[in-house]
Backbone atoms as SQL, in Angstrom:
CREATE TABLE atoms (id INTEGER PRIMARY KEY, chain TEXT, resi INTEGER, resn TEXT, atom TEXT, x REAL, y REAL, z REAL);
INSERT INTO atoms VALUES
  (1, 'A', 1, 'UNK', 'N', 12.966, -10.499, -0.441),
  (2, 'A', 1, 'UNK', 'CA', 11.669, -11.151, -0.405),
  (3, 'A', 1, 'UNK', 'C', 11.811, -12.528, -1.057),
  (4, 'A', 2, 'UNK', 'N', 11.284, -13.288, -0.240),
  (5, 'A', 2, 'UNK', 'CA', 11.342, -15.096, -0.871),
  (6, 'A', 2, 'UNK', 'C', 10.408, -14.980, -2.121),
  (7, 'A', 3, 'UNK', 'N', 10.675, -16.105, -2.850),
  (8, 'A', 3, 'UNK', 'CA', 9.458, -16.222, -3.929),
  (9, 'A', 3, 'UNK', 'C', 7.762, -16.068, -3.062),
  (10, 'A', 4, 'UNK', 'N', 8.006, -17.263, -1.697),
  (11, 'A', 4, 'UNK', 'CA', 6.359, -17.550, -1.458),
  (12, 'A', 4, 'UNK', 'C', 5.995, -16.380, -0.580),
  (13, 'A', 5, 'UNK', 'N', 6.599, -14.942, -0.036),
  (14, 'A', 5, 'UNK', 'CA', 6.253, -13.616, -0.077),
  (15, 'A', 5, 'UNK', 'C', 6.071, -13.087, -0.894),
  (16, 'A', 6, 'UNK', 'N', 6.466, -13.140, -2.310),
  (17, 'A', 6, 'UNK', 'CA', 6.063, -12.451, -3.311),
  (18, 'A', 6, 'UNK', 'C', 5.176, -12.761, -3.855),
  (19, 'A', 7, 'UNK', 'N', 4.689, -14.367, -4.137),
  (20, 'A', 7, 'UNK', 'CA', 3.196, -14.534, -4.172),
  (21, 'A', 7, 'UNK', 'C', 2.368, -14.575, -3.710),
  (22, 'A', 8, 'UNK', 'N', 2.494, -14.748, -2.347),
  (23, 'A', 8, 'UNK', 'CA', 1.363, -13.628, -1.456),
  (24, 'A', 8, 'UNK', 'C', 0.978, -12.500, -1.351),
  (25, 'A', 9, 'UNK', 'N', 2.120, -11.846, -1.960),
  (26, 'A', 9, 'UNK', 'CA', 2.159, -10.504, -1.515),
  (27, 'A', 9, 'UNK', 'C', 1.283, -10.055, -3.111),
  (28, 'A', 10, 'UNK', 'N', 1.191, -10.924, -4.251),
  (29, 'A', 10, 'UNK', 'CA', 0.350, -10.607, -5.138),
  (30, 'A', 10, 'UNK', 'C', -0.999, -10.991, -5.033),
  (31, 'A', 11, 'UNK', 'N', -1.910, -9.778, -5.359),
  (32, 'A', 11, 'UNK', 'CA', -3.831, -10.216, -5.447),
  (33, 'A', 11, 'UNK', 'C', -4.124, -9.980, -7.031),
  (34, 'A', 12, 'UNK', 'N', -4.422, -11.156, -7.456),
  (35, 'A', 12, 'UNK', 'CA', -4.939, -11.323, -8.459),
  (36, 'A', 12, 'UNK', 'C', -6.241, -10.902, -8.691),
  (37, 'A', 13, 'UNK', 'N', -7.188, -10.294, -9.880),
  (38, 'A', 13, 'UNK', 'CA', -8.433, -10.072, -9.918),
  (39, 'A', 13, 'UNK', 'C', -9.371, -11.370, -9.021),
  (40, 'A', 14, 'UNK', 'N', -8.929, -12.407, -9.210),
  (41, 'A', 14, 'UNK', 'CA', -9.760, -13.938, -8.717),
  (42, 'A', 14, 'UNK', 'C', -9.289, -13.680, -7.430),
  (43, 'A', 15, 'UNK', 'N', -8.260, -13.345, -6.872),
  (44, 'A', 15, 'UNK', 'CA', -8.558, -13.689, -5.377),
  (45, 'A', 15, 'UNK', 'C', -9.191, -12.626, -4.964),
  (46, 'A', 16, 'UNK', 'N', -9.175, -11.510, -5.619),
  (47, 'A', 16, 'UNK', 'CA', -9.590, -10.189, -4.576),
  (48, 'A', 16, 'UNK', 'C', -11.359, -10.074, -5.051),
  (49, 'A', 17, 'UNK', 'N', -11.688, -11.099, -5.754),
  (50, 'A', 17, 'UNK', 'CA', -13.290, -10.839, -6.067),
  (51, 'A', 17, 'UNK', 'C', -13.691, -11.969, -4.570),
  (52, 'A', 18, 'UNK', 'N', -12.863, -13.558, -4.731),
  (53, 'A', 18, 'UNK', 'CA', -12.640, -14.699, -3.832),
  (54, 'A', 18, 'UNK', 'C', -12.882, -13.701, -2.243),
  (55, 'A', 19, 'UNK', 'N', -12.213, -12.680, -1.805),
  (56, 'A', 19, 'UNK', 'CA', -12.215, -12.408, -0.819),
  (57, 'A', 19, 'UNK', 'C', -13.361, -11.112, -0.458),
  (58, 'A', 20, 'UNK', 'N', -13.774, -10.355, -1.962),
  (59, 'A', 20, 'UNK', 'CA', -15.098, -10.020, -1.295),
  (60, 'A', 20, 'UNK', 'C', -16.149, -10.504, -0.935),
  (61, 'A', 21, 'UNK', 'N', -16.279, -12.380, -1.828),
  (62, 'A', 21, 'UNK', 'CA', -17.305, -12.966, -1.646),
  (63, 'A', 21, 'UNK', 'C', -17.746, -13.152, -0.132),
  (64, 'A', 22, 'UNK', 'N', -16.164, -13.643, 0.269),
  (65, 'A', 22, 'UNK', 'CA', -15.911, -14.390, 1.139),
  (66, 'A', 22, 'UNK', 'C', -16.454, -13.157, 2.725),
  (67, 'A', 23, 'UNK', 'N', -15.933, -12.193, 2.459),
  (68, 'A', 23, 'UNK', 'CA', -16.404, -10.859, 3.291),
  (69, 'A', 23, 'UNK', 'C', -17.848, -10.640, 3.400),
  (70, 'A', 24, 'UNK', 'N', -18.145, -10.858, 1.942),
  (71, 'A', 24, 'UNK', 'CA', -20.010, -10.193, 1.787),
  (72, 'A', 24, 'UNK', 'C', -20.538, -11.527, 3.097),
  (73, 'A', 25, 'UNK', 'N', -20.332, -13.196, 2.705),
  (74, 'A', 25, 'UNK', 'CA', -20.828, -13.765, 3.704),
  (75, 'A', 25, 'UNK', 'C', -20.674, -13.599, 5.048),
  (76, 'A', 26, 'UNK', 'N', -19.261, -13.414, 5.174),
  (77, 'A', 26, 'UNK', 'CA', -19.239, -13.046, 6.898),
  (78, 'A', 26, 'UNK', 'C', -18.616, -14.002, 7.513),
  (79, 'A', 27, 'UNK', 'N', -17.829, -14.493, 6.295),
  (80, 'A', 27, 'UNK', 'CA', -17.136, -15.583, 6.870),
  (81, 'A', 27, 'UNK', 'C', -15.962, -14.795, 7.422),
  (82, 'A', 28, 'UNK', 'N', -15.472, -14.952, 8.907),
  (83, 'A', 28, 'UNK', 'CA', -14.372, -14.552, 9.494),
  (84, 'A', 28, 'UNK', 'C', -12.694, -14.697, 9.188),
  (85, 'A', 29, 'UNK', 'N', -11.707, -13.725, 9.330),
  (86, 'A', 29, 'UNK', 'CA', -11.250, -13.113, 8.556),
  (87, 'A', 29, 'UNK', 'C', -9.910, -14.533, 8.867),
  (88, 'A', 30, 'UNK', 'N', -9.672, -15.009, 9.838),
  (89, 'A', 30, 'UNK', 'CA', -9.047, -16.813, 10.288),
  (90, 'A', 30, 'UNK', 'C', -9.275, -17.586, 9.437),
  (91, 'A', 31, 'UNK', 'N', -10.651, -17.648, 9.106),
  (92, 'A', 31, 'UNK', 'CA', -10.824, -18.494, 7.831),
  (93, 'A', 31, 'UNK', 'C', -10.789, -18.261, 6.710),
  (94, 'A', 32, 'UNK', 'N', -11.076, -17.504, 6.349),
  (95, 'A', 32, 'UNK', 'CA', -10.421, -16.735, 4.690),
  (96, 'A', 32, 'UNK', 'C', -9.137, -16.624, 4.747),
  (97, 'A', 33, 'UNK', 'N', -8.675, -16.556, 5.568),
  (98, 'A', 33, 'UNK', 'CA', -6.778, -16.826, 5.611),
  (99, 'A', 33, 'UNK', 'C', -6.373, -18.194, 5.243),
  (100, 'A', 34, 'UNK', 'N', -7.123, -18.908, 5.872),
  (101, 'A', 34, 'UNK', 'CA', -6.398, -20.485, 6.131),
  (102, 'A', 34, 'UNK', 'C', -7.302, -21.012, 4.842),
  (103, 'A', 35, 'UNK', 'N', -8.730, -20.788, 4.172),
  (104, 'A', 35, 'UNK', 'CA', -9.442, -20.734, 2.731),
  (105, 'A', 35, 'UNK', 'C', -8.172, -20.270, 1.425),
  (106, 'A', 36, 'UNK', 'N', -7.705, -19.092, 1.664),
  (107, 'A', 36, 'UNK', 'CA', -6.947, -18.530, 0.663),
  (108, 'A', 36, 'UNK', 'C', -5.444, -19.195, 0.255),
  (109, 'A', 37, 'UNK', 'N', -4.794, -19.557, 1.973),
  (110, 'A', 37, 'UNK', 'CA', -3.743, -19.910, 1.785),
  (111, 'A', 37, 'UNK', 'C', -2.888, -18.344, 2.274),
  (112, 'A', 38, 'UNK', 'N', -3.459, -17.631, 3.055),
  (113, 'A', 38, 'UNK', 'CA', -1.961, -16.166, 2.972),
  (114, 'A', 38, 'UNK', 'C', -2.758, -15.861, 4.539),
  (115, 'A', 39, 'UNK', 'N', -1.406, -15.387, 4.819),
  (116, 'A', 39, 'UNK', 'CA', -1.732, -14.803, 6.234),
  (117, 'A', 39, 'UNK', 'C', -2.710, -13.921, 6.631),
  (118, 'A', 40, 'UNK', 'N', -3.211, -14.347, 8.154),
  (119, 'A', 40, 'UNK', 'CA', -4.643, -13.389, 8.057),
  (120, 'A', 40, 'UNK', 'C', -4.226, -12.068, 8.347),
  (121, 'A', 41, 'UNK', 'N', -2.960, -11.304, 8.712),
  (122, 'A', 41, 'UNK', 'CA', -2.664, -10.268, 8.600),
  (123, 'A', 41, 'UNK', 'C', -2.931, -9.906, 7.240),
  (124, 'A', 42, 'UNK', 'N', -2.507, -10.127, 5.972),
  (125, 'A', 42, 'UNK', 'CA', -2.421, -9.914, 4.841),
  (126, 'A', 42, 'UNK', 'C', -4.155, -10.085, 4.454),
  (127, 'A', 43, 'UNK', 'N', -4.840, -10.854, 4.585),
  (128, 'A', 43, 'UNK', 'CA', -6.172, -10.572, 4.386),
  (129, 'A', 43, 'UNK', 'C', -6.464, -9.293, 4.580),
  (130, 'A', 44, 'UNK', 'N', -6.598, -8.927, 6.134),
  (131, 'A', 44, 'UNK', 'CA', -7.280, -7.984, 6.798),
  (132, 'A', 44, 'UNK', 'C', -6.650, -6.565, 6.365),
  (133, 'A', 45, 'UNK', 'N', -5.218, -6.421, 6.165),
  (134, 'A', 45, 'UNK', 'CA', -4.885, -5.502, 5.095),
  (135, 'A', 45, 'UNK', 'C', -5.733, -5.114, 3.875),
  (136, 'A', 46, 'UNK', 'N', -5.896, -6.201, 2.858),
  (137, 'A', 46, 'UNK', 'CA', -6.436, -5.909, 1.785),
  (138, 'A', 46, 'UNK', 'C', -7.686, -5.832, 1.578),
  (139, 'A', 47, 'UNK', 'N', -8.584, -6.768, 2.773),
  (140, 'A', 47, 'UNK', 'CA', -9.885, -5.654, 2.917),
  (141, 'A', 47, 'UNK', 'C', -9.996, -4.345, 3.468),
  (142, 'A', 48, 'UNK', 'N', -8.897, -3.495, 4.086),
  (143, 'A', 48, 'UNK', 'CA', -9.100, -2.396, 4.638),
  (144, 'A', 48, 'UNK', 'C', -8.831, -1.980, 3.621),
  (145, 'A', 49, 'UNK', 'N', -7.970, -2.472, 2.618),
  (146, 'A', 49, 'UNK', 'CA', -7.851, -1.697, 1.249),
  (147, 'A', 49, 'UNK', 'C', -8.742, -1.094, 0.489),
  (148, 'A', 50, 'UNK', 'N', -9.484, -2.352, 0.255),
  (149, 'A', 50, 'UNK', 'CA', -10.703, -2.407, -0.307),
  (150, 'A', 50, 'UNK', 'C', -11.467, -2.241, 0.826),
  (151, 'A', 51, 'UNK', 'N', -11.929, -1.594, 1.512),
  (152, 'A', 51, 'UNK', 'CA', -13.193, -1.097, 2.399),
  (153, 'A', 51, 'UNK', 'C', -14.336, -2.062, 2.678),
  (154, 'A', 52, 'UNK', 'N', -13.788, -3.451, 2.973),
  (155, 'A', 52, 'UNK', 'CA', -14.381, -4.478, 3.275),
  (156, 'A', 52, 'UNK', 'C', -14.222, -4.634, 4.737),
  (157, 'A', 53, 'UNK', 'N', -15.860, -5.094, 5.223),
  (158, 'A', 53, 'UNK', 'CA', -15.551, -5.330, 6.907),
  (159, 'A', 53, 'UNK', 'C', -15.341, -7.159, 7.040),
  (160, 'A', 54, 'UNK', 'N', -14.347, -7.089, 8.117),
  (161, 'A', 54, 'UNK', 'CA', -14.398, -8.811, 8.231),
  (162, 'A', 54, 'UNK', 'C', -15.246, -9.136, 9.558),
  (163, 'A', 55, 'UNK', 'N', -14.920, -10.293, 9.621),
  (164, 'A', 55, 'UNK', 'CA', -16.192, -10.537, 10.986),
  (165, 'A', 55, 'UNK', 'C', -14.778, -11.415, 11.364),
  (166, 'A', 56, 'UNK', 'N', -15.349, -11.163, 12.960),
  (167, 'A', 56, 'UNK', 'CA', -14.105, -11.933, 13.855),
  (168, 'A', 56, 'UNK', 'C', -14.776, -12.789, 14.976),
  (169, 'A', 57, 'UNK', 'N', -13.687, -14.058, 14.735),
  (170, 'A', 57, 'UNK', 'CA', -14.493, -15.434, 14.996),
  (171, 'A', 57, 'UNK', 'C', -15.131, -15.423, 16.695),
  (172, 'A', 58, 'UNK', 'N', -16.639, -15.362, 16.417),
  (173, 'A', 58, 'UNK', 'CA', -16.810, -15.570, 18.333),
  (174, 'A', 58, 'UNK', 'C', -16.125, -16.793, 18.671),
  (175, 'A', 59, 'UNK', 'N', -15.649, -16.449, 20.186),
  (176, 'A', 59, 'UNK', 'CA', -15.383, -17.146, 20.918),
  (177, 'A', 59, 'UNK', 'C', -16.023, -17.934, 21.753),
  (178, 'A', 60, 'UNK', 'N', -17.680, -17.550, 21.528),
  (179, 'A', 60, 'UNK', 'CA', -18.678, -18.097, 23.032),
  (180, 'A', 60, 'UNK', 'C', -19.090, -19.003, 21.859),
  (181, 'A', 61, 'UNK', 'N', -19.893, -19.902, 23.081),
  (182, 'A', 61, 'UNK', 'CA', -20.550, -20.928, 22.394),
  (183, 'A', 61, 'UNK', 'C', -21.709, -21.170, 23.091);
């Protein structure tokens, strides 16, 4: 594992409160990735962790 996998791969109390906020609004789970800085795979992991729903970005306009 590289260093910048291993600090991704760590959730700090601040990011994992950062990403329920970010969930409670409904901000979609693309942008809390590219907000956080860590892959949106790795988001969507750690809200299933935590039993958080994400919202996924419409496409219509």
């Amino acid at each position: 594992m590289t260093i910048k996998q291993d600090l991704e791969a760590t959730w700090t109390i601040e990011a994992i409160d950062r990403l329920r906020e970010l969930a409670v609004e409904h901000v979609p789970a693309e942008l809390i990735a590219t907000a956080m800085h860590r892959p949106e795979e790795q988001i969507r992991q750690k809200a299933a962790e935590l039993g958080l729903s994400l919202e996924i970005e419409s496409t219509t306009h």
